[in-house]
N, C-alpha and C positions, 0 to 999 in steps of 0.2 A: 940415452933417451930416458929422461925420467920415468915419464908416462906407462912407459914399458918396462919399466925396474919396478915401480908402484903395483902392476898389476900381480907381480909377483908373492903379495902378501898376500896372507889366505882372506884377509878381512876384507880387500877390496876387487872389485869388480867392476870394471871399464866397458860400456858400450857405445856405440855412437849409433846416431839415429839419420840414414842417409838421407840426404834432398830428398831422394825419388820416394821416398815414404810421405813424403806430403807434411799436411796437419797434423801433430798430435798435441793431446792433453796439458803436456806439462808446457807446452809455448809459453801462455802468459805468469808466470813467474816459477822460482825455484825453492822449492820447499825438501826438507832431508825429514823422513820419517826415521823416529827415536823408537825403539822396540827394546824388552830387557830380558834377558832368558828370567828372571826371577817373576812366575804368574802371580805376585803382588803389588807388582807395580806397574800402573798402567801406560799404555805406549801413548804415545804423541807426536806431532806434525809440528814443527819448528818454520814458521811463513819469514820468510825476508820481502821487504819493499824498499823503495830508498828513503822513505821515513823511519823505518825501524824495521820490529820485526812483532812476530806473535805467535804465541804459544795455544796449541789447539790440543784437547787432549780427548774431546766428546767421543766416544766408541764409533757412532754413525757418522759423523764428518771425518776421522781416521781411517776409518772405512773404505770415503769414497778415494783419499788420498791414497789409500792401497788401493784402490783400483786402476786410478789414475796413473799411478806407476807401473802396474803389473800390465796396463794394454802399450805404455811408453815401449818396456821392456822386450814387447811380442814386436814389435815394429824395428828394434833396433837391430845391429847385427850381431851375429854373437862375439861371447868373448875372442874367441880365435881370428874371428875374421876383423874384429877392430883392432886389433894389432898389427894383423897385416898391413890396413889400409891405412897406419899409422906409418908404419915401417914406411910403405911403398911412396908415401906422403912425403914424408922427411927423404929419402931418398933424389927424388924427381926435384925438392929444392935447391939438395945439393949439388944436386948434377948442370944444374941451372948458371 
């Protein structure tokens, strides 16, 4: 299972965000915030649309983009438990 070989690297982190959590923030489109451990260079929000994409780097709209992820995050499950429900997922297919 890829998905579950991936989470394996320390750089990445897998959550899913279940039905029963409703609405959250990040719904209407998908953005990847850009951080740099070096504090002279400033972090940024990378927007895709299906026109293209955009580059947002203003501290207060990065901001609210960190926020936006950080309450995504409270809602999702955690890492251990989306793997399960990964595992258990692929499982119940094959069993099918």
């Amino acid at each position: 299972m890829h998905l579950v070989a991936l989470v394996e690297r320390p750089n990445i982190t897998l959550q899913v965000i279940p039905y029963a959590a409703g609405g959250y923030g990040t719904m209407n489109g998908s953005f990847i915030i850009v951080d740099y451990p070096e504090p002279d260079i400033t972090p940024g929000v990378y927007l895709e649309y299906p026109a293209g994409g955009a580059w947002v780097d203003n501290a207060e709209d990065v901001g609210r983009f960190t926020t936006t992820f950080d309450q995504a995050a409270a809602q999702a499950l955690s890492p251990v438990d989306t793997i399960d429900l990964i595992q258990r997922r692929v499982r119940a297919l094959t069993v099918s």
